[in-house]
N, C-alpha and C positions, 0 to 999 in steps of 0.2 A: 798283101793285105789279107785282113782273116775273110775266111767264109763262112755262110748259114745256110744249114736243109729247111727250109719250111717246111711242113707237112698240113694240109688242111685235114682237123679231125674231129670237127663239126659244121654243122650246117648252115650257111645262112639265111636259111628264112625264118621268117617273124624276126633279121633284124634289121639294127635303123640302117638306112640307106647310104650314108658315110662309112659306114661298117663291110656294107658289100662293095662298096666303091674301092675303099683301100682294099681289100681281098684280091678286086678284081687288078688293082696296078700293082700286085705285086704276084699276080700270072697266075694266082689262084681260082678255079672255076667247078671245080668238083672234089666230090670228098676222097680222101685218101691222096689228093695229089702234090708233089713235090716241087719244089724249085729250089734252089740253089743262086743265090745273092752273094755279093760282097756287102761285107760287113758297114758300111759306110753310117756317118748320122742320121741320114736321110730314111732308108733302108731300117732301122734299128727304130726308129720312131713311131716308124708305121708296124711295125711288129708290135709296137709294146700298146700299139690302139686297140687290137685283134688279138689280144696275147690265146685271151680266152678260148680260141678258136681254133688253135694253133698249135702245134706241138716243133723247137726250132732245138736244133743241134749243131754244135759248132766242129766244121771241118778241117782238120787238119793236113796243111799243106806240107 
């Protein structure tokens, strides 16, 4: 299955609260940081709520 770098590379304050919630379940918590996901529906959904916010690159296995 593919994978994704997330990278958080802005801020979430002043936004709506669904906004830091998904942030927060997909292990993002501070600016500049990364995680690394499987590509999944689920996963790809919630990136594309946050896209704004986010900067995501696909990892080659």
């Amino acid at each position: 299955m593919a994978r994704v770098r997330i990278t958080q590379v802005k801020s979430t304050i002043k936004r709506p609260e669904r906004q830091v919630r998904t942030m927060h379940a997909l292990g993002l918590r501070k600016m500049n940081a990364s995680v690394e996901h499987d590509a999944t529906p689920q996963i790809l959904g919630m990136i594309d709520r946050v896209r704004h916010l986010l900067n995501v690159e696909k990892i080659e296995q």
